[in-house]
C-alpha positions in Angstrom: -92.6 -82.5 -131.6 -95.0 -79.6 -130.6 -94.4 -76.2 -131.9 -92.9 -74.7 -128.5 -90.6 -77.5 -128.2 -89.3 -76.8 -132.3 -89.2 -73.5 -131.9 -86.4 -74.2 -128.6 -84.7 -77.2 -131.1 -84.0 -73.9 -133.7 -83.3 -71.5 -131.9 -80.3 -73.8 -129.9 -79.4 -74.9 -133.2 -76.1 -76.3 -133.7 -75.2 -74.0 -136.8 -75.5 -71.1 -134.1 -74.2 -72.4 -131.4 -70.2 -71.3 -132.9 -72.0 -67.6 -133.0 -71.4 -65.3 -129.8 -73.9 -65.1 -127.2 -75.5 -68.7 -128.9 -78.2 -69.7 -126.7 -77.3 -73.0 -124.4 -79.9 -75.9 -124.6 -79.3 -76.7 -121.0 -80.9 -72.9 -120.2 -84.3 -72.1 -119.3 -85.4 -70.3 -122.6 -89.1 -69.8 -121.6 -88.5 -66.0 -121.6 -88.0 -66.4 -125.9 -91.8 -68.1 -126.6 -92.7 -65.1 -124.9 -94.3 -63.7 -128.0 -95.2 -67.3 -129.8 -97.4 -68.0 -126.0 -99.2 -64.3 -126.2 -100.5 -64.9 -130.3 -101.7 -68.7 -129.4 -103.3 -67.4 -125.7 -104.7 -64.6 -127.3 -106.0 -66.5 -130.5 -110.0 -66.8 -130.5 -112.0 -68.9 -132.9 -115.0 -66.5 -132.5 -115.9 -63.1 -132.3 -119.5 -61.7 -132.1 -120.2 -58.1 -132.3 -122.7 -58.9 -129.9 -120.5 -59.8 -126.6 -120.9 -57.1 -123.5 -117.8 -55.4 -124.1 -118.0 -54.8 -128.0 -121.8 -53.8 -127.1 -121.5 -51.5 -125.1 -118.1 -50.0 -126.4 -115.6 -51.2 -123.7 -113.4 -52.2 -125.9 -113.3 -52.0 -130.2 -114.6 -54.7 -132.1 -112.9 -54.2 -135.3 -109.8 -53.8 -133.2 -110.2 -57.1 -132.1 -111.1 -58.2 -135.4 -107.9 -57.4 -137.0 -106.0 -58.2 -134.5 -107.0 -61.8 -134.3 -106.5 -62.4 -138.0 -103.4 -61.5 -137.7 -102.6 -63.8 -134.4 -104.2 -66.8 -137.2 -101.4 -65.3 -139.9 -98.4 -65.3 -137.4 -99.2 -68.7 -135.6 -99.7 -70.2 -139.1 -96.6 -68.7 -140.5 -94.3 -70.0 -137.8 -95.9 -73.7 -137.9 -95.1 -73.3 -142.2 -91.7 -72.2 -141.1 -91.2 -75.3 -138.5 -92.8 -77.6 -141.2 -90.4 -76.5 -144.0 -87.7 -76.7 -141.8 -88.5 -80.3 -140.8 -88.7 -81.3 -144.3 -85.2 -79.2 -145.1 -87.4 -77.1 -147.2 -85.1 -74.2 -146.3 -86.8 -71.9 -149.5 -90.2 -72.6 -148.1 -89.1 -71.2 -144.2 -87.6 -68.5 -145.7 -90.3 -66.8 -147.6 -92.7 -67.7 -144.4 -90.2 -65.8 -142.3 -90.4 -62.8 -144.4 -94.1 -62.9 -144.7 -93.8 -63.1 -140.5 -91.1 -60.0 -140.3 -93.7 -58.2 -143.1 -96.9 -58.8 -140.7 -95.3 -57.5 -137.4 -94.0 -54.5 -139.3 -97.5 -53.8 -140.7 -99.3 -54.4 -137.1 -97.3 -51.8 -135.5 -97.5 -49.4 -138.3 -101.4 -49.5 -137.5 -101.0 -49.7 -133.5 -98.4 -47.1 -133.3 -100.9 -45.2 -135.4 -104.1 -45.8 -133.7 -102.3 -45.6 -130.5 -101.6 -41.5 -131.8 -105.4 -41.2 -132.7 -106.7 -42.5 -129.5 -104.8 -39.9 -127.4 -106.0 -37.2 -129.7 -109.3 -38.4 -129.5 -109.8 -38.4 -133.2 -112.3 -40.9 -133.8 -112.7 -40.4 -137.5 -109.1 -40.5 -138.3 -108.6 -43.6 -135.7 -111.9 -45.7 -137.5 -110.9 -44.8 -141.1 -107.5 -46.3 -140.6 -108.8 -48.9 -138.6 -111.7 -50.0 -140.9 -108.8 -50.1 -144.0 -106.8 -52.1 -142.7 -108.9 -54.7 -141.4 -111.6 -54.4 -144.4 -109.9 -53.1 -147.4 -108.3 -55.0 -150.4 -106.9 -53.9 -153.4 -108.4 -56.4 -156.1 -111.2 -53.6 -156.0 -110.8 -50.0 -155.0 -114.2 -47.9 -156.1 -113.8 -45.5 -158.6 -114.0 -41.9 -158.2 -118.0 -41.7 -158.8 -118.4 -43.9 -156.1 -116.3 -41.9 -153.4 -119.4 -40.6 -152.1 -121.5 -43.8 -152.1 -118.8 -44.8 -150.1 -118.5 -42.0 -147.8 -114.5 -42.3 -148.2 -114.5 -44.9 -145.2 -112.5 -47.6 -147.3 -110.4 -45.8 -149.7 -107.6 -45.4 -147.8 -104.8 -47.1 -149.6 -102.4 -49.8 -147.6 -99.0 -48.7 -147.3 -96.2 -50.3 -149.0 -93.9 -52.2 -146.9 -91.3 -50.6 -147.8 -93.5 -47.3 -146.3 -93.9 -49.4 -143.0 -90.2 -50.7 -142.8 -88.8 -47.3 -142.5 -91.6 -46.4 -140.3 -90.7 -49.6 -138.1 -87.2 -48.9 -138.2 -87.5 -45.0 -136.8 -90.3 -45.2 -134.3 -89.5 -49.0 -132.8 -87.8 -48.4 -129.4 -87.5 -52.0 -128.7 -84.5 -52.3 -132.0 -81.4 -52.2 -130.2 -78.2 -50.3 -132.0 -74.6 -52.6 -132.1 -71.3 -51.8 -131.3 -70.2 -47.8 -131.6 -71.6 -47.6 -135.6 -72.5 -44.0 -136.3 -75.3 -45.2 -138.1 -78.2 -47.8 -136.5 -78.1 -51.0 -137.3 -80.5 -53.7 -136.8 -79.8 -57.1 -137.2 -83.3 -58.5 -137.7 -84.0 -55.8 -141.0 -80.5 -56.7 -142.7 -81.0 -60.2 -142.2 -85.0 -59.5 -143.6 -82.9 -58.0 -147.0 -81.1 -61.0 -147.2 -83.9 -62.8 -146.7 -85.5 -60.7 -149.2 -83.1 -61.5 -152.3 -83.8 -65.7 -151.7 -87.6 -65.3 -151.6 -87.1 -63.9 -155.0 -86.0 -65.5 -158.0 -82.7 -64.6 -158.8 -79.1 -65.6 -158.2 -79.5 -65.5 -154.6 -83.2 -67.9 -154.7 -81.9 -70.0 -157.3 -78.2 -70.8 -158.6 -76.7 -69.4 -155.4 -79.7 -71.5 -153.1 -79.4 -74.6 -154.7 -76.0 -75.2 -156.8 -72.5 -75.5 -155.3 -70.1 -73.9 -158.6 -67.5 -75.3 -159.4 -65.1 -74.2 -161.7 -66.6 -76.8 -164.5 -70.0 -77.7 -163.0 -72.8 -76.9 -160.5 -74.0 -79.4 -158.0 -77.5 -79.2 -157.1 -79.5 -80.5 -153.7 -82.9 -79.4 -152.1 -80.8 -80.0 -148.5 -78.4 -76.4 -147.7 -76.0 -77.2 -145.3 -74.3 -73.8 -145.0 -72.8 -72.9 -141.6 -75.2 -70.6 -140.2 -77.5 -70.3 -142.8 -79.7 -67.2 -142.8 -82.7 -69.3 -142.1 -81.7 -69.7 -138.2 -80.3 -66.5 -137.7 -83.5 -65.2 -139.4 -85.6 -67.3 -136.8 -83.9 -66.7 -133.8 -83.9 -62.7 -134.4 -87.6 -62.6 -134.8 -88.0 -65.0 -132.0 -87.1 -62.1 -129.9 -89.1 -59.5 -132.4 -92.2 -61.4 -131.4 -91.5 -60.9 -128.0 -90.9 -57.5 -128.4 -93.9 -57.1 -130.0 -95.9 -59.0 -127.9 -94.7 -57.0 -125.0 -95.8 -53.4 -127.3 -99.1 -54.9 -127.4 -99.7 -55.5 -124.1 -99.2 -52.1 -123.5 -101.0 -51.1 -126.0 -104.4 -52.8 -124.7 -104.0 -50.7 -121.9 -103.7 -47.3 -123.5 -107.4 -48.8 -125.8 -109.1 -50.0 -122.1 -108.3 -46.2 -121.3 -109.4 -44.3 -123.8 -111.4 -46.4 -126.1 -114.9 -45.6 -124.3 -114.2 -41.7 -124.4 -113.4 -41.9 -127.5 -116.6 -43.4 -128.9 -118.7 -40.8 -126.9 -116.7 -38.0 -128.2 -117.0 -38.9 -131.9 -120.6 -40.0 -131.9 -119.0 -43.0 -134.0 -122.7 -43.6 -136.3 -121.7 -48.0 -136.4 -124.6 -48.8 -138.4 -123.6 -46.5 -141.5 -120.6 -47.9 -141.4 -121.4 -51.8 -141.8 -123.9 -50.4 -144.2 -120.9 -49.2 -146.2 -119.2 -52.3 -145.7 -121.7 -54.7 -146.8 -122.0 -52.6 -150.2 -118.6 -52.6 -150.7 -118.0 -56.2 -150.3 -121.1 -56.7 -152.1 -119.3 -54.3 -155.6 -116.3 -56.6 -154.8 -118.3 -60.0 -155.3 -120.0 -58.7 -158.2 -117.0 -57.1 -159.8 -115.6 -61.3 -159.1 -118.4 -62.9 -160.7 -117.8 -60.8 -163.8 -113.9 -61.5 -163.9 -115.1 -65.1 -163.5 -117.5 -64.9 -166.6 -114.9 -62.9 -168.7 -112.6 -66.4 -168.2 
């Protein structure tokens, strides 16, 4: 079964179908691989600094560079998540679904950011961000002497999730509010919390995930059939994230073909320092690896 055709199987599965406004099988559902179609379309196995457009600043390279990871991460998420699910390896789907919730919420942390940055025409605050979250990990962060070796082009630290959730959660117009609660609720985050606690081993990962109590005993089985287990509900609400998302990013290409090139004559963006920069850092980080190695 191809990966459009499981992603239509769950979300029309039977343990939501007794849920209002289920999907119906018999439906044209195109409209909900919306997002899943953009990431694959979009998806390159190449990218050379050297094409017309990234040459001649048309359009950002390390833009595209992050971006395209991430369309990798997604598309290999959901196919771990369809796997699992195949082999009713529920735990597996799960914590590949949260991972998949935890990437869109990072990516339009950055965008929404950049997106502010362009239309200032910032260009140093727009590349610093963009150069740390496409470039930077934390296994080595260069210490203080080295800030100005380093020109503080890296040093940026990622925000926490946690930073980015709330972030996601105030600034996201495509979240919809339910019913007439005072308060804003979204479905996909509370199931993401749920999510949360069985990706983690406690009650909810472990005795809860795979024991039935009894008053006596606990059965155990690797197969949850729980009505409407969180796993669907999870699946089908960020089937329509992704399409969301997808949606924000085509927009968003728009606002970069517009005032990208601008940008980069404004700022006087110096490229070559940069991967300079770059190539010392990752070279610190190799030789910082080779010790941790010979320290083993």
């Amino acid at each position: 079964m191809e990966t459009r055709e499981s992603i239509i199987s769950l979300i029309t599965n039977p343990k939501l179908l007794s849920l209002p406004n289920s999907l119906n099988p018999n439906d044209d559902l195109s409209h909900y691989l919306d997002g899943y179609d953009f990431i694959i379309s979009n998806k390159k196995d190449k990218l050379s600094y050297y094409d017309y457009e990234y040459s001649n600043y048309k359009w950002c390279y390390e833009l595209d560079c992050y971006l395209n990871a991430n369309f990798w991460r997604l598309s290999n998420l959901i196919d771990g998540a369809i796997i699992s699910w195949k082999t009713d390896n529920l735990l597996s789907g799960i914590i590949n679904l949260r991972h998949l919730y935890e990437t869109i919420v990072h990516m339009f942390y950055l965008i929404k950011k950049l997106e502010m940055h362009l239309k200032a025409q910032d260009g140093e605050k727009f590349y610093h961000l963009l150069w740390t979250f496409t470039f930077t990990f934390s296994e080595y962060l260069p210490k203080q002497h080295e800030k100005e070796e380093f020109k503080e082009q890296l040093l940026t630290k990622l925000p926490h999730i946690n930073d980015s959730l709330r972030f996601y959660l105030k600034e996201a117009n495509t979240l919809a509010k339910i019913g007439q609660q005072k308060e804003k609720v979204f479905p996909t985050d509370i199931l993401y919390r749920q999510i949360s606690q069985m990706a983690h081993p406690n009650s909810m990962g472990a005795l809860r995930f795979f024991g039935k109590e009894y008053s006596n005993k606990v059965l155990f089985q690797n197969v949850q059939h729980e009505k409407n287990h969180p796993f669907y509900l999870f699946f089908f609400g960020l089937t329509i994230e992704l399409s969301l998302f997808a949606s924000f990013l085509v927009e968003f290409e728009k606002t970069v073909d517009f005032y990208f090139p601008e940008l980069v004559k404004l700022n006087k963006i110096n490229f070559d320092d940069f991967r300079e920069t770059k190539d010392l850092w990752y070279a610190k980080f190799n030789e910082l690896n080779q010790d941790n190695k010979n320290n083993t």
